[in-house]
N, C-alpha and C positions, 0 to 999 in steps of 0.2 A: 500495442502501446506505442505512440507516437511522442518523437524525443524532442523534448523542449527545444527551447531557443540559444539557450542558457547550455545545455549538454551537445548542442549541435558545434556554438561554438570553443566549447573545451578540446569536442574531437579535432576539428581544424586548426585549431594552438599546437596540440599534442603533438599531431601527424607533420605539423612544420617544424615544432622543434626537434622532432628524430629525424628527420629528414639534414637540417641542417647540421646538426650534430653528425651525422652518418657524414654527409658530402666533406665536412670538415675533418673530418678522421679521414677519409679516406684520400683527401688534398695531402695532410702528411702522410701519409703512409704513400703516394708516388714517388718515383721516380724514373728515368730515364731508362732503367732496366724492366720498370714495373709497370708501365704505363695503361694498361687495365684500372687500378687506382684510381687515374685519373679520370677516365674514362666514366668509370662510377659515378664518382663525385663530381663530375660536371653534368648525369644524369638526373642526381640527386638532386643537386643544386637548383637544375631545372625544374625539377619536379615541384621545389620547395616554392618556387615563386608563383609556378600553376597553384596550387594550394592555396597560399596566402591572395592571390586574386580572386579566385575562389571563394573565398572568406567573404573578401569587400563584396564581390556582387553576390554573395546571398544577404548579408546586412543590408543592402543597400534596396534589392525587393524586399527584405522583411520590414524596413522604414518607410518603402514609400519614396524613395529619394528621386528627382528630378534635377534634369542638365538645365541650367540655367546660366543666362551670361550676367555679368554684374561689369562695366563697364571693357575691358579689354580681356579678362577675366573670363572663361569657362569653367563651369564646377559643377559636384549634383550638389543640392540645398535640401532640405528640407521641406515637405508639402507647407501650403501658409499658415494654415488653421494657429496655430501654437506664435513661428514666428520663420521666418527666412534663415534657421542656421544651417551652416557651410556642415555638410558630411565627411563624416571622417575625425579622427583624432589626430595630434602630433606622433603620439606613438604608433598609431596604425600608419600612418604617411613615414617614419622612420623605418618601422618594422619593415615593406614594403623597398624602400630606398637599398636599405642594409641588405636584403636576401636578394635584388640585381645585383647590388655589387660582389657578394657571395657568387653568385653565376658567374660575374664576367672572368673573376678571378679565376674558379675553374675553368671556365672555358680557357682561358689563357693558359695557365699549367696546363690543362691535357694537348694544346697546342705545342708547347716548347718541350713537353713528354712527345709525342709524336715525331718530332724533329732530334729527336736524342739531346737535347739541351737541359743543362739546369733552370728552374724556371725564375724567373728574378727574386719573388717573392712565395713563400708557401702562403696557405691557406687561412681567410681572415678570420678569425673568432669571436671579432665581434656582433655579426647576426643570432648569433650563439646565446650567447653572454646576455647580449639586451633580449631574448626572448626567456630567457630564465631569468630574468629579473622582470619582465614582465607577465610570469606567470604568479610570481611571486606577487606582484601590483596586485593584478586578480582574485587570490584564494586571501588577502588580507582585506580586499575591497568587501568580497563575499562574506568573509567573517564581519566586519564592522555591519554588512545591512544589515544580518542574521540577528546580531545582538541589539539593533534598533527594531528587529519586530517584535522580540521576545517583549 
């Protein structure tokens, strides 16, 4: 049995949102003693944004998407048949933004763990946060078509 479109990308939501959860747990739980923690969670973190890239370029050969310039502008669009729209969503382009910056953050804690330092800031929660409310987006999007096919 071969897994939809639809179940391909729930696994890819999933595996990023534990993933970021984990890196984030594991950002607090560092410290200068523990530094392992960090270490984790800046593996994780990594991992998290391999994943979510992931994600965009299999949507992106499952659409058909094309690099196109639009005056100063580089982007993939849309094939023309239908019309020229820009790929991608604002939440995919946040989702995306939010889990670098999860990275950089780890990377920097397992930096200033390395160095026996406390680290300026812990661990940010919000790639976290907006990916559960984003899954949330999703299992009510899915319920509203559900109820428009019935």
């Amino acid at each position: 049995m071969r897994p939809t479109s639809a179940s391909v990308e729930w696994i890819f939501l999933a595996t990023y949102l534990v993933l970021e959860i984990l890196s984030a747990a594991c950002d607090q739980a560092s410290s200068p003693r523990r530094p392992h923690f960090a270490l984790f969670g800046m593996l994780l973190a990594i991992a998290a944004v391999f994943i979510s890239i992931g994600e965009l370029i299999y949507r992106g050969k499952r659409e058909r998407v094309v690099l196109r310039r639009r005056g100063m502008l580089w982007w993939f669009y849309h094939p023309p048949p239908p019309r020229h729209t820009p790929f991608g969503t604002l939440p995919d382009i946040y989702g995306q933004v939010a889990g670098i910056s999860q990275c950089i953050c780890s990377i920097v804690q397992y930096v200033y763990c390395l160095r026996h330092a406390d680290s300026p800031f812990k661990a940010s929660l919000l790639p976290a946060i907006f990916l559960i409310c984003l899954v949330g987006s999703r299992l009510s999007n899915n319920r509203m078509n559900a109820s428009f096919l019935v």
